[in-house]
C-alpha positions as CSV (number, residue, x, y, z in Angstrom):
1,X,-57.1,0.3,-2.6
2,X,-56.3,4.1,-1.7
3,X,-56.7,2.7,2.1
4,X,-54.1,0.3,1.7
5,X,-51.3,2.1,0.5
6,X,-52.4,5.3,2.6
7,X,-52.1,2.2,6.2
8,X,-48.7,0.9,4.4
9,X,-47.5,4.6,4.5
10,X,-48.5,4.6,7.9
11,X,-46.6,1.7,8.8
12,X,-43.1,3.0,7.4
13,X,-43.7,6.3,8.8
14,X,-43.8,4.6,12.4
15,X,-41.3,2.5,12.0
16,X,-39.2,5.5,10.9
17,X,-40.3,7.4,14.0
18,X,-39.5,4.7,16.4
19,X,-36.2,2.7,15.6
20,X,-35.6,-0.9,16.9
21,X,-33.9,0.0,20.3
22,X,-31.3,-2.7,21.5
23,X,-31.9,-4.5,24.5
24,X,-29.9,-4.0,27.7
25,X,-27.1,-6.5,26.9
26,X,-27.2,-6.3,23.3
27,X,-25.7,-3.3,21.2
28,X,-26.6,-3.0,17.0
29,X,-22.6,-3.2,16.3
30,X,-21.4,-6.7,15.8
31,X,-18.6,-7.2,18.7
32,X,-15.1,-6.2,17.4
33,X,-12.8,-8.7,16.7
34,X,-9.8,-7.4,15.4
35,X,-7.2,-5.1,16.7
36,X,-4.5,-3.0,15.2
37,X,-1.5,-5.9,15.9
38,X,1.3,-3.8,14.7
39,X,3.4,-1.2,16.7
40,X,3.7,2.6,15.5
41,X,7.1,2.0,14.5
42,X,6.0,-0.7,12.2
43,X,3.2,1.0,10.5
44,X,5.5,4.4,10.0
45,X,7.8,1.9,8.3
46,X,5.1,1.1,5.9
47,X,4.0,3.9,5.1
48,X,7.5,5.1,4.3
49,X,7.9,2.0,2.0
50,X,4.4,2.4,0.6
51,X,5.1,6.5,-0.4
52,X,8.3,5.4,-2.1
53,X,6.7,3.0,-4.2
54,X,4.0,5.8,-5.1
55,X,6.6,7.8,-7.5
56,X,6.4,6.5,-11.1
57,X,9.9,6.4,-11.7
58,X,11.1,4.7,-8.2
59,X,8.4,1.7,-9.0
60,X,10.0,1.1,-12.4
61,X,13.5,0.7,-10.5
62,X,11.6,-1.1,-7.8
63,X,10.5,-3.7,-10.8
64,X,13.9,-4.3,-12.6
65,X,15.3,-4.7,-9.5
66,X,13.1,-7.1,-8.2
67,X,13.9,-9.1,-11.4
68,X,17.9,-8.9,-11.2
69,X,20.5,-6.9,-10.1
70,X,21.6,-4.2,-12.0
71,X,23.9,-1.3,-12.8
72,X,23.2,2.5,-12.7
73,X,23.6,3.1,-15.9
74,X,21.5,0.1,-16.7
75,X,18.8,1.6,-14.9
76,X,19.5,4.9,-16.9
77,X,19.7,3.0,-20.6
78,X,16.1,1.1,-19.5
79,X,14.4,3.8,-18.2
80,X,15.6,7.0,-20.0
81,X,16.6,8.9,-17.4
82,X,19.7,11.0,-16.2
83,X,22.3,9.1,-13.8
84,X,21.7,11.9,-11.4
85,X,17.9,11.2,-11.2
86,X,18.7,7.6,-11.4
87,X,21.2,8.3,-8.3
88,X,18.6,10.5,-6.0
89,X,15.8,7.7,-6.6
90,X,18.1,4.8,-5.7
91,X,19.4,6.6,-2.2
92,X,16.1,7.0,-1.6
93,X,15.9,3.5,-1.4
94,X,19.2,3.1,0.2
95,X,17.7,5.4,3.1
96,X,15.3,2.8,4.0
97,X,17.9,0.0,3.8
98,X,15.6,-1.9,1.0
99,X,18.8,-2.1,-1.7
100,X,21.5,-4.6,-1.8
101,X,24.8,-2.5,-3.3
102,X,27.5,-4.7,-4.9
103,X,30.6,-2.7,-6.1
104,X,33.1,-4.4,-8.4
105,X,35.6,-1.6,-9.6
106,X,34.4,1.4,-10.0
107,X,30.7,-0.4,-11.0
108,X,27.9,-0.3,-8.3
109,X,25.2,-3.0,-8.6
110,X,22.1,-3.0,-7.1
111,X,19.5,-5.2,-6.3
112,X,16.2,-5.2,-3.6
113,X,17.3,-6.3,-0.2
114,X,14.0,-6.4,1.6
115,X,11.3,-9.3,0.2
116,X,8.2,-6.8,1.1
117,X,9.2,-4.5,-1.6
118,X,8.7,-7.7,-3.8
119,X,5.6,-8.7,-1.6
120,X,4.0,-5.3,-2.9
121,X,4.4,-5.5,-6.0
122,X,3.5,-9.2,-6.4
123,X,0.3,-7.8,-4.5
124,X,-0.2,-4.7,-6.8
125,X,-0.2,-7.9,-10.1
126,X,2.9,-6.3,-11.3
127,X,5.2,-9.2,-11.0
């Protein structure tokens, strides 16, 4: 019994010593099939969408927007905060051309411009 386990030891020592070794022709990576289809540009975009959707306050705005348009001081009543947060949040999103601004009077209406914002946050299972 000892002899046994003492040649099975044996074994896995060996075959720890002295790896498979691929033949000529053949590598151990499975050949790679996909490539990175999207230009710089586009991924920078993304990421700049992406990082404004990680703030808290700017995903909330992102997901009553997404559901209708709606006023600044809407967004302040809703979400409890200042206009002049409220204001430096939406410009943010302005900056990236993702808001649709509808002025009637002195009244400023906004709504999401660009579907991916809504594509993300269908993705994320928040709407």
């Amino acid at each position: 019994m000892k002899y046994s386990s003492y040649e099975n030891l044996h074994k896995n020592i060996y075959t720890l010593r002295n790896p498979v070794e691929p033949m000529e022709d053949q590598t151990l990576c499975p050949p790679i099939t996909e490539r990175i289809r999207h230009s710089e540009k586009d991924i920078e975009e993304a990421l700049r969408m992406l990082g404004l959707l990680s703030n808290p306050l700017r995903l909330k705005i992102a997901l009553l927007l997404s559901a209708q348009e709606m006023c600044t001081c809407h967004l302040e009543e809703t979400l409890g905060a200042e206009q002049t947060l409220i204001s430096h949040h939406l410009r943010l999103f302005k900056d990236l051309d993702l808001l649709h601004e509808r002025r009637k009077g002195k009244w400023r209406f906004y709504s999401l411009k660009d579907s991916r914002v809504k594509d993300i946050l269908k993705s994320a299972g928040l709407i």
